[in-house]
N, CA, C and O atoms as a Tripos MOL2 file, in Angstrom:
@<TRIPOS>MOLECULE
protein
  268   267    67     0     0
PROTEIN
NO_CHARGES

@<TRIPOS>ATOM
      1 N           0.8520   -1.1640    0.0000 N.3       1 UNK1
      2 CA          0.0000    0.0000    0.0000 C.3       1 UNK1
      3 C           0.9030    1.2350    0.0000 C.2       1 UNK1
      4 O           1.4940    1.3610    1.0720 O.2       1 UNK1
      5 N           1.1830    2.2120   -0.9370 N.am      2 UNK2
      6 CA          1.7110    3.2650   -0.9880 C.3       2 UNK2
      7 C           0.6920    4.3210   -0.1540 C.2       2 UNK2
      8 O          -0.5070    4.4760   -0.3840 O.2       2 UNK2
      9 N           1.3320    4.8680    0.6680 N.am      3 UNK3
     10 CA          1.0970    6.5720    1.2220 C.3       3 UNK3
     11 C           1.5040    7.6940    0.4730 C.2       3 UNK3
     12 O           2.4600    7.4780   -0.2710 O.2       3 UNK3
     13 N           1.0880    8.7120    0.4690 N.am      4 UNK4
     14 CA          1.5500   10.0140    0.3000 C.3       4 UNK4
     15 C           1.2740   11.3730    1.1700 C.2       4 UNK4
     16 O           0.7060   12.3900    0.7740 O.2       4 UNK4
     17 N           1.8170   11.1200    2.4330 N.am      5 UNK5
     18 CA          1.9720   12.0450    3.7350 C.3       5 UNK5
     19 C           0.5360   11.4960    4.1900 C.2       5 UNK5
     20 O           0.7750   10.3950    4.6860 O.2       5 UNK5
     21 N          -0.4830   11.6760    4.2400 N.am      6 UNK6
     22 CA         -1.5400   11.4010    5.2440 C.3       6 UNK6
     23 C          -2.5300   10.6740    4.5640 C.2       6 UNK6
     24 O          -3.4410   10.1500    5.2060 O.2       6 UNK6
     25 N          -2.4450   10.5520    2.9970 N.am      7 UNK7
     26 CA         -3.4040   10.2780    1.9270 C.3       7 UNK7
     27 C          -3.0140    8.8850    1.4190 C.2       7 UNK7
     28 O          -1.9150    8.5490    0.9770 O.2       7 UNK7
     29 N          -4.2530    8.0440    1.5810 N.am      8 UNK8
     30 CA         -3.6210    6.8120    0.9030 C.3       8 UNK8
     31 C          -4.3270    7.0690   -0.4480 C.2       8 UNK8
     32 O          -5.4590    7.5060   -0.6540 O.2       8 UNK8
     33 N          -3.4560    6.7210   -1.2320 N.am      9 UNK9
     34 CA         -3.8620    6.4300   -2.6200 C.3       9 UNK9
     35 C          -5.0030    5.7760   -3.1710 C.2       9 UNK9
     36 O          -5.6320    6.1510   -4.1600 O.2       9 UNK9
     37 N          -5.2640    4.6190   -2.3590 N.am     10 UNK10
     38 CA         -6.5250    3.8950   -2.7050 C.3      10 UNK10
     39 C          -7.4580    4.6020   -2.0370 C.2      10 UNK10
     40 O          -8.6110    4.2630   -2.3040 O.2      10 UNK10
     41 N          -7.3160    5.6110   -1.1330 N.am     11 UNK11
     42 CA         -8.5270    6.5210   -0.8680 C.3      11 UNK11
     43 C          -9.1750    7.4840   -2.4680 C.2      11 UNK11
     44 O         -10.2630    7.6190   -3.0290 O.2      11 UNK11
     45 N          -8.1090    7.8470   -2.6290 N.am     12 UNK12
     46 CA         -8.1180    8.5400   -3.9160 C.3      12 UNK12
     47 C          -8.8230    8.0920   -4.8510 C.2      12 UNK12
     48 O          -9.9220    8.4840   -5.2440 O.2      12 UNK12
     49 N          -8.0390    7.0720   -5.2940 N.am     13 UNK13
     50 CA         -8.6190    6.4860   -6.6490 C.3      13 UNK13
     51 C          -9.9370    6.3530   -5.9130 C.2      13 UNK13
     52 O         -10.7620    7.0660   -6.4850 O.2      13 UNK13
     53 N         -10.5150    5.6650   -4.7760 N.am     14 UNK14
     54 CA        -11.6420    5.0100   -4.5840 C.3      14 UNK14
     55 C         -12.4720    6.5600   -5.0900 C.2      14 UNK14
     56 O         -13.3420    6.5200   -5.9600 O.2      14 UNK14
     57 N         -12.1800    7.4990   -4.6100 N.am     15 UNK15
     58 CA        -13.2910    8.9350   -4.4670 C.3      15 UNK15
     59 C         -13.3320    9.2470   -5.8410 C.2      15 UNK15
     60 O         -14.3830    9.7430   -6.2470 O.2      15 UNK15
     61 N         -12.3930    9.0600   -6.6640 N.am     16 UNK16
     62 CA        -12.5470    9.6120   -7.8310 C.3      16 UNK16
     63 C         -13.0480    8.7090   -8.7840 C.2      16 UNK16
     64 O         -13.3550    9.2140   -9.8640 O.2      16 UNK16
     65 N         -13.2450    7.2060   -8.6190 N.am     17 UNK17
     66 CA        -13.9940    6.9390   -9.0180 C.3      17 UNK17
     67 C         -15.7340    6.7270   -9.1210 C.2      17 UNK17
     68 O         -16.5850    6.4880   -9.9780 O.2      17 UNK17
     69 N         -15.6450    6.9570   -7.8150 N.am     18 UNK18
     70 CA        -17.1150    7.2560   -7.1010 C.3      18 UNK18
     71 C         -17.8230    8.5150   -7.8480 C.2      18 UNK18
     72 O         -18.9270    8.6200   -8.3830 O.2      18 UNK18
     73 N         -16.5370    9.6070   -7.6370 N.am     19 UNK19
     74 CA        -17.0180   11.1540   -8.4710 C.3      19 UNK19
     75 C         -17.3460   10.8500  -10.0170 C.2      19 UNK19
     76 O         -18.3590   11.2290  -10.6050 O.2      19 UNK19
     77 N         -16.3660   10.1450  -10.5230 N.am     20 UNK20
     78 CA        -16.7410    9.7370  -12.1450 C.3      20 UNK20
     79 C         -17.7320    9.0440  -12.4230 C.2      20 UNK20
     80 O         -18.3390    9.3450  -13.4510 O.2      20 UNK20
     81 N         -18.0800    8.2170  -11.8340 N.am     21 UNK21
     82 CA        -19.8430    7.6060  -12.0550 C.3      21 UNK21
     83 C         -20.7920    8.9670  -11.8670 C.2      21 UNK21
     84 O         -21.5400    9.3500  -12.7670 O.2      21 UNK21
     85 N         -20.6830    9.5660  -10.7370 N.am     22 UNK22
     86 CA        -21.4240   10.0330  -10.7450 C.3      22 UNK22
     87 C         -21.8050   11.6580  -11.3930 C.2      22 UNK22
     88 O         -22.8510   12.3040  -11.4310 O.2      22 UNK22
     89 N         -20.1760   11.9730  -11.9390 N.am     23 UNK23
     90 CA        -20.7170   12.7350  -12.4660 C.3      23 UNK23
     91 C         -21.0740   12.4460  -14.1610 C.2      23 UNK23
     92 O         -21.4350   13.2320  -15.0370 O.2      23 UNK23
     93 N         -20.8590   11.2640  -14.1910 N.am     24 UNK24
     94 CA        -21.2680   10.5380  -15.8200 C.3      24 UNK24
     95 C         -22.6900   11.0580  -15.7430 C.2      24 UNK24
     96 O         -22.9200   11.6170  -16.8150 O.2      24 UNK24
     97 N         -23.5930   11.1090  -15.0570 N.am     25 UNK25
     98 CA        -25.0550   11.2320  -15.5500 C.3      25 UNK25
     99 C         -25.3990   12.7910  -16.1320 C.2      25 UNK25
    100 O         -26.4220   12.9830  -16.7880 O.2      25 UNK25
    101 N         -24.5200   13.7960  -15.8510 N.am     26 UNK26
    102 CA        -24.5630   15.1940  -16.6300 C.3      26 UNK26
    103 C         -23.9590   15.4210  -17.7740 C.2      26 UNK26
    104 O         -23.7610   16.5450  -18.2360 O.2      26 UNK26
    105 N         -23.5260   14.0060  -18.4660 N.am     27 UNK27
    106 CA        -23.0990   13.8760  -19.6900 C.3      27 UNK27
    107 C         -22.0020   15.4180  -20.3140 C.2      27 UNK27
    108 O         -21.9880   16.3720  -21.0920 O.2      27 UNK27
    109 N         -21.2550   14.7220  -19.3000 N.am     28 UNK28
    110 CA        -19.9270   15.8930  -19.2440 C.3      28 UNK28
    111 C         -20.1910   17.2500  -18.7950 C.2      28 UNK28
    112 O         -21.3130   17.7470  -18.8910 O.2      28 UNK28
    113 N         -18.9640   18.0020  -18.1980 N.am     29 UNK29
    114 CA        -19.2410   19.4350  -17.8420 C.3      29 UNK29
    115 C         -17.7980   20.7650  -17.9060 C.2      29 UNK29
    116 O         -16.6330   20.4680  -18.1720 O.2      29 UNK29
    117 N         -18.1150   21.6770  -17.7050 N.am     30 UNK30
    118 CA        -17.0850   22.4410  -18.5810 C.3      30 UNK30
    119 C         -16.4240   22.4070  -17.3210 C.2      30 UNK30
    120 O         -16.9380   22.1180  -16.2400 O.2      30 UNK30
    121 N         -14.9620   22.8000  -17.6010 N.am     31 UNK31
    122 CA        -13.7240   22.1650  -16.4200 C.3      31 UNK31
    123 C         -14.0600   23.6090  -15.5480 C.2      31 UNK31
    124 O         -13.6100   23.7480  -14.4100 O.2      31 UNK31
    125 N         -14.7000   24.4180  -16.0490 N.am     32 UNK32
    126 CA        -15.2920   26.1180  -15.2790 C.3      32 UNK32
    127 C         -15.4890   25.5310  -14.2800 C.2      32 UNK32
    128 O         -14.8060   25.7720  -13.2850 O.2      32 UNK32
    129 N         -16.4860   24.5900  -14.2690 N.am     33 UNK33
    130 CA        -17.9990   24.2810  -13.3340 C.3      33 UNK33
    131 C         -17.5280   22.9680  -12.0720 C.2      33 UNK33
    132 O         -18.1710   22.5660  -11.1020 O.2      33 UNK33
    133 N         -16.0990   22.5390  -12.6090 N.am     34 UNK34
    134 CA        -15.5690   21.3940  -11.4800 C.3      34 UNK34
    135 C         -15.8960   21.6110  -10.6000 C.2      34 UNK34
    136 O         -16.5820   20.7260  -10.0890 O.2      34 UNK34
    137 N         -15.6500   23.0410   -9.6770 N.am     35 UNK35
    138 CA        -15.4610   23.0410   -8.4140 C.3      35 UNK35
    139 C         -16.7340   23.2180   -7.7820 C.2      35 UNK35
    140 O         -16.8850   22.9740   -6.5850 O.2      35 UNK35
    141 N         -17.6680   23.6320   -8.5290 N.am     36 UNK36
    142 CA        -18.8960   23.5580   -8.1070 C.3      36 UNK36
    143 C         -19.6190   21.8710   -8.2770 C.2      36 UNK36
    144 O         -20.7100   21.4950   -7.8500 O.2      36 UNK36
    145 N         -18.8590   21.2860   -8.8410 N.am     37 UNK37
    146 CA        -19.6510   19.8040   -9.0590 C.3      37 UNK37
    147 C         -18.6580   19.4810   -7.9920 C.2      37 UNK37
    148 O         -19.0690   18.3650   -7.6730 O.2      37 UNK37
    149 N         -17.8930   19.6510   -7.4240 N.am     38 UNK38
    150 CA        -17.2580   18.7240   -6.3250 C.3      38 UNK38
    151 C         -17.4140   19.0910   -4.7970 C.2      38 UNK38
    152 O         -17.0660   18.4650   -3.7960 O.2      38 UNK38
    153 N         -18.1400   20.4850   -4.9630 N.am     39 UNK39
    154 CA        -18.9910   21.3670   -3.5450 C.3      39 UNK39
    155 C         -20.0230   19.9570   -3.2010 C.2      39 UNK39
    156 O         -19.9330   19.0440   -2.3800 O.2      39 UNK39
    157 N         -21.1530   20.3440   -4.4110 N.am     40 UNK40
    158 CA        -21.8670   19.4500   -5.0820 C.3      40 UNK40
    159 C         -22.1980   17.9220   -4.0400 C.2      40 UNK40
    160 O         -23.1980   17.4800   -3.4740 O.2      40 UNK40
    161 N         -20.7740   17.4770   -4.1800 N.am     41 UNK41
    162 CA        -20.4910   16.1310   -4.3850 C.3      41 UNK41
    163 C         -20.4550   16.1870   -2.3610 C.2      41 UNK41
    164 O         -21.1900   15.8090   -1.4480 O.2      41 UNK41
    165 N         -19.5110   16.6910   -2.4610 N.am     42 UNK42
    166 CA        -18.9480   17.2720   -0.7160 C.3      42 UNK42
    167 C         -19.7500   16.8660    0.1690 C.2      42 UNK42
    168 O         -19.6560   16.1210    1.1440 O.2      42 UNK42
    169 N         -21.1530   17.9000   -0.6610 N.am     43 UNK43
    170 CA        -22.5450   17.9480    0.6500 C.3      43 UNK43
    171 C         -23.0680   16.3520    0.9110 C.2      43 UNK43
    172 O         -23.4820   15.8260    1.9440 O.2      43 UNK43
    173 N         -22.8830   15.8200   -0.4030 N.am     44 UNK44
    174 CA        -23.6030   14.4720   -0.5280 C.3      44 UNK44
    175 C         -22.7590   13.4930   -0.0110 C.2      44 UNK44
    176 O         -23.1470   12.6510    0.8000 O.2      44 UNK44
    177 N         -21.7110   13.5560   -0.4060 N.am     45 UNK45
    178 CA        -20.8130   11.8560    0.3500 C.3      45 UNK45
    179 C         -20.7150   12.4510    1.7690 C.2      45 UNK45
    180 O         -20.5930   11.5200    2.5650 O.2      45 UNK45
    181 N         -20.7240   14.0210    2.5860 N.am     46 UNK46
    182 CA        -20.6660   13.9740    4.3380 C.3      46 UNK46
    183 C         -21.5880   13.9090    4.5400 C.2      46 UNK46
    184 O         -21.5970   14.1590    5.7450 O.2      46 UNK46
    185 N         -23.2310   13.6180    4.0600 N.am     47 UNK47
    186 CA        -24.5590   13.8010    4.5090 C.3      47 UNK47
    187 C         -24.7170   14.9890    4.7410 C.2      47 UNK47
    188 O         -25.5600   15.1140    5.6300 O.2      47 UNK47
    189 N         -24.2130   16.2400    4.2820 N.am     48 UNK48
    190 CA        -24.6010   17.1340    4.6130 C.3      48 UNK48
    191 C         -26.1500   17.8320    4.4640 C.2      48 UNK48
    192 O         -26.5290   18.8410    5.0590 O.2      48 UNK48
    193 N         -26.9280   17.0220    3.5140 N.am     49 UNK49
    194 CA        -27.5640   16.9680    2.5590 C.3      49 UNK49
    195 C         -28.5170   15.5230    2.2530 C.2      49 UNK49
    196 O         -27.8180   14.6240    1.7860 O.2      49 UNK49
    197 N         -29.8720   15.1820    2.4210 N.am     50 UNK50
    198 CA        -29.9230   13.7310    1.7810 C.3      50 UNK50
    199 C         -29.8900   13.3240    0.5580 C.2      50 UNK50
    200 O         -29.4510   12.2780    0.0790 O.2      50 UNK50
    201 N         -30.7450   14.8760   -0.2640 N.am     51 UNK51
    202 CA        -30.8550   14.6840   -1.8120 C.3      51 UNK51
    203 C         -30.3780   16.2820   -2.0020 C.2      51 UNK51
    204 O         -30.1420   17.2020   -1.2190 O.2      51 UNK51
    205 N         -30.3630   16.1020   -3.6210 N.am     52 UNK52
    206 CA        -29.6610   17.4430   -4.0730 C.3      52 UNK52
    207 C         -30.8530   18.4550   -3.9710 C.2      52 UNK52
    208 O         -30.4570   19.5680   -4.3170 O.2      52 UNK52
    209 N         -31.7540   18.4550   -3.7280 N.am     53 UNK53
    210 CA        -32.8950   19.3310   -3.8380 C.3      53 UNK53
    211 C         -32.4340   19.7610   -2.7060 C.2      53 UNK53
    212 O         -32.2340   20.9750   -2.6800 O.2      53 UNK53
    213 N         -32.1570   19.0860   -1.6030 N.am     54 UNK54
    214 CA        -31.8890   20.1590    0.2060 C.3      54 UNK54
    215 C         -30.9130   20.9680   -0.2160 C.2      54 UNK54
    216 O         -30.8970   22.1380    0.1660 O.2      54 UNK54
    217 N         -29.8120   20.4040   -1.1870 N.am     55 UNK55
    218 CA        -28.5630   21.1290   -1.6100 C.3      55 UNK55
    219 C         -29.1160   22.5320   -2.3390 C.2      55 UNK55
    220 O         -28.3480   23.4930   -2.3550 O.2      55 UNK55
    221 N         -30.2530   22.6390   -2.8570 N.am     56 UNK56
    222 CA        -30.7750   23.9370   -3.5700 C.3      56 UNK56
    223 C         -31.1810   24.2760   -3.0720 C.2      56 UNK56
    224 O         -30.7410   25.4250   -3.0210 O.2      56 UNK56
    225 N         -32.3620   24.1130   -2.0700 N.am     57 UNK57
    226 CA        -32.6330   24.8740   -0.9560 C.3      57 UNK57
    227 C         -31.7360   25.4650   -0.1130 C.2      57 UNK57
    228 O         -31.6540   26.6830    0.0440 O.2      57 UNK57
    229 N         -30.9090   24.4620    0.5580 N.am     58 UNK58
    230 CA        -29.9090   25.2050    1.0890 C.3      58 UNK58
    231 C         -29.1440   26.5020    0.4640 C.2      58 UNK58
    232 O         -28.7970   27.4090    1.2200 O.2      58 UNK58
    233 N         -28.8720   26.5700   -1.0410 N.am     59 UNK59
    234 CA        -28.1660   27.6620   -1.3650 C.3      59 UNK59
    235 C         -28.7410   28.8120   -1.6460 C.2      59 UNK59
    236 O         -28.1080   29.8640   -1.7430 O.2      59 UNK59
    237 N         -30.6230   28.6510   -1.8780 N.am     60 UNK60
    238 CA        -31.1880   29.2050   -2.0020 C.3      60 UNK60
    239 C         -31.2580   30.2550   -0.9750 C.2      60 UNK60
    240 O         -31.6390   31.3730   -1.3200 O.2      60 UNK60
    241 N         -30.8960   29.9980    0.3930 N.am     61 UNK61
    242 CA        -31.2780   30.7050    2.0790 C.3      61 UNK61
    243 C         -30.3700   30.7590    1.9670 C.2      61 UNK61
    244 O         -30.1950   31.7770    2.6370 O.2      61 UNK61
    245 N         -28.9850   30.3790    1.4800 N.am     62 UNK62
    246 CA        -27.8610   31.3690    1.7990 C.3      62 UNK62
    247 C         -26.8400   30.4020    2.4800 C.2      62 UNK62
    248 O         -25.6660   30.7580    2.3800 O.2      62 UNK62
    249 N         -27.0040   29.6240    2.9320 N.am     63 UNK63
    250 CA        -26.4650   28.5140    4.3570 C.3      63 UNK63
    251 C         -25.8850   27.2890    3.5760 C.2      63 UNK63
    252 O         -25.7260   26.2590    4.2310 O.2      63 UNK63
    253 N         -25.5350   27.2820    2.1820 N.am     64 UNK64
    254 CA        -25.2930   26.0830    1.5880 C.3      64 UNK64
    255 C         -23.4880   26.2430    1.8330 C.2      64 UNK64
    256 O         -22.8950   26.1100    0.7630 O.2      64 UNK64
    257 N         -22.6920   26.4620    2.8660 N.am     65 UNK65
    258 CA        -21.6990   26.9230    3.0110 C.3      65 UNK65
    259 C         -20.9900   25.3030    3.5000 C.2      65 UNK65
    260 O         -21.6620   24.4300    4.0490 O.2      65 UNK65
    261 N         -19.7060   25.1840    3.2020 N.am     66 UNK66
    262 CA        -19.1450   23.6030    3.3820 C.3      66 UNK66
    263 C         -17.9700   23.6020    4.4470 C.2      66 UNK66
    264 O         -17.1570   24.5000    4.6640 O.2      66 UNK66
    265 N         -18.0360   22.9210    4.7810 N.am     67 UNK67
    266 CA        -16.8530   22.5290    6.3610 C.3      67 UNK67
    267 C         -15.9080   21.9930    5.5020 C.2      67 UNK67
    268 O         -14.8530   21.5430    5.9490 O.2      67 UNK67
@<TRIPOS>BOND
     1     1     2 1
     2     2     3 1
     3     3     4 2
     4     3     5 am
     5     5     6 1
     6     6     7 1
     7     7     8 2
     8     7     9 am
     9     9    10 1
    10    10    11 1
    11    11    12 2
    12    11    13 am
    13    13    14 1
    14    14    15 1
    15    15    16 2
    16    15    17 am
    17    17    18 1
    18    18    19 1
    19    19    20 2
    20    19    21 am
    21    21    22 1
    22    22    23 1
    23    23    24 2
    24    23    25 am
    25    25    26 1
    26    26    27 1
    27    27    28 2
    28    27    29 am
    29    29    30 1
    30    30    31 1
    31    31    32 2
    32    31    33 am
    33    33    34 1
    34    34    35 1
    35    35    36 2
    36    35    37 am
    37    37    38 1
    38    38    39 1
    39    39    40 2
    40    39    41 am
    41    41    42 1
    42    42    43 1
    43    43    44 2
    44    43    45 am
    45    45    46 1
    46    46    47 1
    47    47    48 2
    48    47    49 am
    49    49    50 1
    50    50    51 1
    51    51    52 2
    52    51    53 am
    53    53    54 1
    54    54    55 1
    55    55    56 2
    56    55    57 am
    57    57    58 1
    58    58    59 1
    59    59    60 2
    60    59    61 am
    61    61    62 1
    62    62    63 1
    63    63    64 2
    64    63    65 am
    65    65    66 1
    66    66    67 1
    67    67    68 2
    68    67    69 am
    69    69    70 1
    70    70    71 1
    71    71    72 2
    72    71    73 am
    73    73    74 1
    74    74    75 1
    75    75    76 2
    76    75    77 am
    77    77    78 1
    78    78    79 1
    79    79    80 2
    80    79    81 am
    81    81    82 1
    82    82    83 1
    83    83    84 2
    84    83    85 am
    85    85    86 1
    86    86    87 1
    87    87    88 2
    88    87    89 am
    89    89    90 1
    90    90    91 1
    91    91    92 2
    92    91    93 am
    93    93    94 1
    94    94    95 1
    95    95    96 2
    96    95    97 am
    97    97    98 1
    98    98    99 1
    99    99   100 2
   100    99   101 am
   101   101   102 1
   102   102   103 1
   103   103   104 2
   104   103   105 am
   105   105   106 1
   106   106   107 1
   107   107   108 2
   108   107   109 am
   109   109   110 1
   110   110   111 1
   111   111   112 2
   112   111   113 am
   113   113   114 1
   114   114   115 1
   115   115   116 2
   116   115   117 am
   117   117   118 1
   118   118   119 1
   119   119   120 2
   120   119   121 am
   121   121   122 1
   122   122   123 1
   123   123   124 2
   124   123   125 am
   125   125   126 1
   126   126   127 1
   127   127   128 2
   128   127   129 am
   129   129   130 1
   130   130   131 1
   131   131   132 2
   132   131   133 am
   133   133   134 1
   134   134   135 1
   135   135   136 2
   136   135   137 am
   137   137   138 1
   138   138   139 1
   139   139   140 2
   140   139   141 am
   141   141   142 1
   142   142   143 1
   143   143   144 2
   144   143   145 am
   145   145   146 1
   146   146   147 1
   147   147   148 2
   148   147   149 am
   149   149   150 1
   150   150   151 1
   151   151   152 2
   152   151   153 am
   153   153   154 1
   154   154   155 1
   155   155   156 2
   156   155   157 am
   157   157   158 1
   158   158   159 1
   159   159   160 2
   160   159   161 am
   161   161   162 1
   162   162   163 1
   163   163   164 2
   164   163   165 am
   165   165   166 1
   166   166   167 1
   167   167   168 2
   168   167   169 am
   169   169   170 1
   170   170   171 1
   171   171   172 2
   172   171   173 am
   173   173   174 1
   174   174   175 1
   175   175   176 2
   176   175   177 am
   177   177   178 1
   178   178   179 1
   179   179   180 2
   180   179   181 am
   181   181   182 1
   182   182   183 1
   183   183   184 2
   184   183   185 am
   185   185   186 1
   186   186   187 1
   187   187   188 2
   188   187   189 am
   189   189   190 1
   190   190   191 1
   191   191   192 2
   192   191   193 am
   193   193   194 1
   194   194   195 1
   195   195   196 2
   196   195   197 am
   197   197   198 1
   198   198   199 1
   199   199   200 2
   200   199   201 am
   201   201   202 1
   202   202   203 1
   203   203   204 2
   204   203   205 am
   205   205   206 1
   206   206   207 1
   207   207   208 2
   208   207   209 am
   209   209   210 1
   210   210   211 1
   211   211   212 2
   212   211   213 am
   213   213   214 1
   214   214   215 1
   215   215   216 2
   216   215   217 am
   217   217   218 1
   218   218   219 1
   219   219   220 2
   220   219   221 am
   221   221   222 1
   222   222   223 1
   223   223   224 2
   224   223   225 am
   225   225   226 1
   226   226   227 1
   227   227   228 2
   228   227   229 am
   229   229   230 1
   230   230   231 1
   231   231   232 2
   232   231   233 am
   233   233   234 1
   234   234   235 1
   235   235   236 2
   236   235   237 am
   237   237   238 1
   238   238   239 1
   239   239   240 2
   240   239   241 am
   241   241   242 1
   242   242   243 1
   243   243   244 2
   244   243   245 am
   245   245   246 1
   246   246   247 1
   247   247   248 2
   248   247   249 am
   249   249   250 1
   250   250   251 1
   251   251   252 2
   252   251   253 am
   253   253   254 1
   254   254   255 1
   255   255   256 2
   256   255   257 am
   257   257   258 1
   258   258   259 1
   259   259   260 2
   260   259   261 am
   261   261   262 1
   262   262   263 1
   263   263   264 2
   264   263   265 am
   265   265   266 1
   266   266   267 1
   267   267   268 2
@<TRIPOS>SUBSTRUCTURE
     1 UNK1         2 RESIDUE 1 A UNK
     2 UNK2         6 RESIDUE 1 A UNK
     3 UNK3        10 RESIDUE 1 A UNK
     4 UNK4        14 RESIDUE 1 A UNK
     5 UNK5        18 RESIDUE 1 A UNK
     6 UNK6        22 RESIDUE 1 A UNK
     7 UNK7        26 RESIDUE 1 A UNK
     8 UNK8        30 RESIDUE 1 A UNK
     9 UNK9        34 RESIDUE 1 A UNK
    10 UNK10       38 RESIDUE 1 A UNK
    11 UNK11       42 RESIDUE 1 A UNK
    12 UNK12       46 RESIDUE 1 A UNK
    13 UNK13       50 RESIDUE 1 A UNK
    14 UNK14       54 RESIDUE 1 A UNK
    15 UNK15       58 RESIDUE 1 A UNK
    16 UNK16       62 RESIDUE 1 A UNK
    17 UNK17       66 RESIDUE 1 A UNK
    18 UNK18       70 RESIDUE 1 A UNK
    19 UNK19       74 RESIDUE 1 A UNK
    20 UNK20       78 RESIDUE 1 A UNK
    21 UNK21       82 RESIDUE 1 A UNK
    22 UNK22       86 RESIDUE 1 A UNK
    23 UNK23       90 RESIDUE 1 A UNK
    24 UNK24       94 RESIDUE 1 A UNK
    25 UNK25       98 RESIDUE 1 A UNK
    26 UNK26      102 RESIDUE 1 A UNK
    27 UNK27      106 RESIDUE 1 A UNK
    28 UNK28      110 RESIDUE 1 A UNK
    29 UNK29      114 RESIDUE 1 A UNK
    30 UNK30      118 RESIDUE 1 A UNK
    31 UNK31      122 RESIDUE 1 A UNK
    32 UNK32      126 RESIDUE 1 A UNK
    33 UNK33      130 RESIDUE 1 A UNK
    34 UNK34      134 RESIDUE 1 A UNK
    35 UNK35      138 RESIDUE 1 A UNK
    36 UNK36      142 RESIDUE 1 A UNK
    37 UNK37      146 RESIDUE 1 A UNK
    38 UNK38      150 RESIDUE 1 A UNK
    39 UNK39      154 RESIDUE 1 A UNK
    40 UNK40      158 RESIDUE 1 A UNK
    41 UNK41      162 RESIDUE 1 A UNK
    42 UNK42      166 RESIDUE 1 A UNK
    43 UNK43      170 RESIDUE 1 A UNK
    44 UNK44      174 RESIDUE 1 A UNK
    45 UNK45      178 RESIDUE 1 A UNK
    46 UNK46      182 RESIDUE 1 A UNK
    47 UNK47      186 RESIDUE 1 A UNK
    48 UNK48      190 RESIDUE 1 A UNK
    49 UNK49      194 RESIDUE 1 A UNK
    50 UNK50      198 RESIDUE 1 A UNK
    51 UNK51      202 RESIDUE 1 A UNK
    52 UNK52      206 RESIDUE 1 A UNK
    53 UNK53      210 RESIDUE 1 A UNK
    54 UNK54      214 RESIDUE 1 A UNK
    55 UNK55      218 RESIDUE 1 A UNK
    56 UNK56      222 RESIDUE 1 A UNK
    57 UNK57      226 RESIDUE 1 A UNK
    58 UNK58      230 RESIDUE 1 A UNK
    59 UNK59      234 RESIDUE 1 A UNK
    60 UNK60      238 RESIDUE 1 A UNK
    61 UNK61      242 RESIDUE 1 A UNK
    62 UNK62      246 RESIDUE 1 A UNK
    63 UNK63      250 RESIDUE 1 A UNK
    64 UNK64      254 RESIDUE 1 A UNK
    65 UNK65      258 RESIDUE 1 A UNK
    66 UNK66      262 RESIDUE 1 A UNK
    67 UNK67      266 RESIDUE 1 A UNK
């Protein structure tokens, strides 16, 4: 198992493949908009969020802010 300071690698790959399924269903997106698809993503894999609709509400009131 390779490390890289606190990060294991197979953490990595595991998340980024998780992110690539899921962001397959928006049938690609402009590299602009990453960081907002990985806010996105944030709320949903910590539960911040159950579905993306709380995620719009939430940004809607202002409070969609990420730890």
């Amino acid at each position: 198992m390779r490390t890289r300071g606190a990060v294991l690698l197979q953490h990595v790959n595991g998340y980024h493949s998780r992110f690539h399924g899921w962001l397959s269903r928006f049938n690609g997106v402009a590299s602009k908009y990453l960081p907002n698809y990985l806010g996105w993503r944030h709320g949903l894999d910590g539960r911040r969020w159950s579905a993306p609709a709380d995620c719009l509400i939430a940004a809607l009131r202002g409070n969609c802010a990420l730890s």
